[in-house]
MINU-993386 format. One line per 2 residues: for each residue x, y, z of N, C-alpha, C. Coordinates in steps of 0.2 Angstrom, whole numbers, plus 5000, padded with zeros to 4 digits. Layout:
X Y Z X Y Z X Y Z  ...
! end
This chain:
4988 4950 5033 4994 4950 5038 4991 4955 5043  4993 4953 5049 4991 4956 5052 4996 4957 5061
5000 4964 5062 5004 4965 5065 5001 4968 5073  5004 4964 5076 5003 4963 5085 5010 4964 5090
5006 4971 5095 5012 4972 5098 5012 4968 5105  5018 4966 5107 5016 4959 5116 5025 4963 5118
5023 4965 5125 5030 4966 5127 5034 4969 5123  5033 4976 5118 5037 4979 5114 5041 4975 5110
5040 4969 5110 5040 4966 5102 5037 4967 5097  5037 4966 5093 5030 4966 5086 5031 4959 5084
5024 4957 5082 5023 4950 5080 5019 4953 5074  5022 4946 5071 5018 4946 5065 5013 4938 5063
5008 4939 5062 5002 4934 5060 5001 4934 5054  5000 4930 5050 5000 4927 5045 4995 4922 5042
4989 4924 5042 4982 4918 5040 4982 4917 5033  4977 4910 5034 4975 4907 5030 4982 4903 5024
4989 4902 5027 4992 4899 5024 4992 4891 5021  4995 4891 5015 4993 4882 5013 4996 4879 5016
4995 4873 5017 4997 4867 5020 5005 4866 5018  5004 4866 5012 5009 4864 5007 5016 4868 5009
5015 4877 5009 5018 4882 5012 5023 4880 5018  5017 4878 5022 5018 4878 5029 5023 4873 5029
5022 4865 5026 5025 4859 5024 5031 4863 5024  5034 4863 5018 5041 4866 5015 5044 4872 5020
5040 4876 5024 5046 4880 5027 5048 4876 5033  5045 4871 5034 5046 4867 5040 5051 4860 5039
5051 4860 5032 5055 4857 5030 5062 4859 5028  5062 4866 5029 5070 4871 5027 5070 4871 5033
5066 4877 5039 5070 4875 5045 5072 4869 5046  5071 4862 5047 5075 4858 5049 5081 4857 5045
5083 4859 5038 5086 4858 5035 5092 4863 5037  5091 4868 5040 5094 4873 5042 5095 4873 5051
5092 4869 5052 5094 4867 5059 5091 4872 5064  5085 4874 5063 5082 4881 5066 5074 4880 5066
5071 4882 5072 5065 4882 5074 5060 4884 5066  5053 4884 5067 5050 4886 5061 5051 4894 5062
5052 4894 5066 5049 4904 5071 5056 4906 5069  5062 4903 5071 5069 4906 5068 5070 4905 5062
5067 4901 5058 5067 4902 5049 5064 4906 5048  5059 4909 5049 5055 4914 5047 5058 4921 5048
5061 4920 5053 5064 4928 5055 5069 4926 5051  5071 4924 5047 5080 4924 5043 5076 4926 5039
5071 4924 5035 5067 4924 5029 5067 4933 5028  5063 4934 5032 5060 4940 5032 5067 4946 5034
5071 4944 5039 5078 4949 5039 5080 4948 5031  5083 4944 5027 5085 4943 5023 5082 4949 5016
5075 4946 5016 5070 4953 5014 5073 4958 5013  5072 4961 5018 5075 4969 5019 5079 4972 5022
5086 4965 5023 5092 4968 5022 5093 4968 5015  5098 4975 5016 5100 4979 5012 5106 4974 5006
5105 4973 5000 5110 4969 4996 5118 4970 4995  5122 4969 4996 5128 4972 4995 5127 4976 4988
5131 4982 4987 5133 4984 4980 5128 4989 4980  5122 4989 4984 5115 4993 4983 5119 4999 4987
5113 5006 4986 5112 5010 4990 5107 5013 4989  5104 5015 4994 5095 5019 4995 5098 5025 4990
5091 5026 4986 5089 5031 4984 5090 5039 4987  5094 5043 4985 5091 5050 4987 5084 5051 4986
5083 5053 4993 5075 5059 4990 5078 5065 4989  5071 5068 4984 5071 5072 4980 5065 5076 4983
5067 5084 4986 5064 5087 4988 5062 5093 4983  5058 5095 4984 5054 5102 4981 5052 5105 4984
5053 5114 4987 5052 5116 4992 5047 5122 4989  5040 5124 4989 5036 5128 4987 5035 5132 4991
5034 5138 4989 5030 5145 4992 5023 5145 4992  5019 5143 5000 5013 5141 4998 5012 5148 5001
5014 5151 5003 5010 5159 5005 5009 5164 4999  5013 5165 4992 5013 5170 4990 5007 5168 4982
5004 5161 4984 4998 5162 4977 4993 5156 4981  4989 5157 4976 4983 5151 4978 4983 5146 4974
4989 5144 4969 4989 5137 4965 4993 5135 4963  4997 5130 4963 5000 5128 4959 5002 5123 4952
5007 5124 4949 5006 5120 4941 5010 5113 4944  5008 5108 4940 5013 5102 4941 5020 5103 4942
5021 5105 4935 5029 5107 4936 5034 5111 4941  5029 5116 4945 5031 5119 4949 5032 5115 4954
5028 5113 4955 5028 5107 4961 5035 5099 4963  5033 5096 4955 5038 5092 4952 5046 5095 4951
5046 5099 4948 5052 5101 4943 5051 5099 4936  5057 5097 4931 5057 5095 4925 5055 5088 4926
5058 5084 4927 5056 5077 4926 5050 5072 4928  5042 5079 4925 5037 5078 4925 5037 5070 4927
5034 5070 4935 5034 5063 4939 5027 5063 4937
! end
């Protein structure tokens, strides 16, 4: 894959797909009533919108004193839940 910027859009390129692929989402847009270029954009919004009932992960910060040694242990680094 490979991402392309034109007029502060981003595009996305997408080689070497199967015919077969290609067949079938051309065959859902029309089933959907929507260009192949507007299927694709539902496809991929759909992706990575966010699920109902979900929520993001907290991050989990560690914040270390790198001035006062020259090394640190995993666990100081991690905490307990040896990541």
């Amino acid at each position: 894959m490979m991402l392309c910027y034109h007029f502060d859009m981003p595009s996305v390129l997408i080689r070497n797909v199967d015919d077969a692929i290609v067949a079938s989402l051309k065959e859902r847009a029309r089933k959907n009533r929507r260009s192949l270029q507007g299927e694709l954009k539902s496809i991929l919004e759909a992706a990575v919108r966010p699920r109902p009932g979900t929520r993001r992960q907290a991050l989990k910060i560690h914040i270390v004193d790198v001035e006062s040694r020259q090394g640190y242990s995993r666990e100081e680094i991690y905490g307990d839940d040896g990541r």
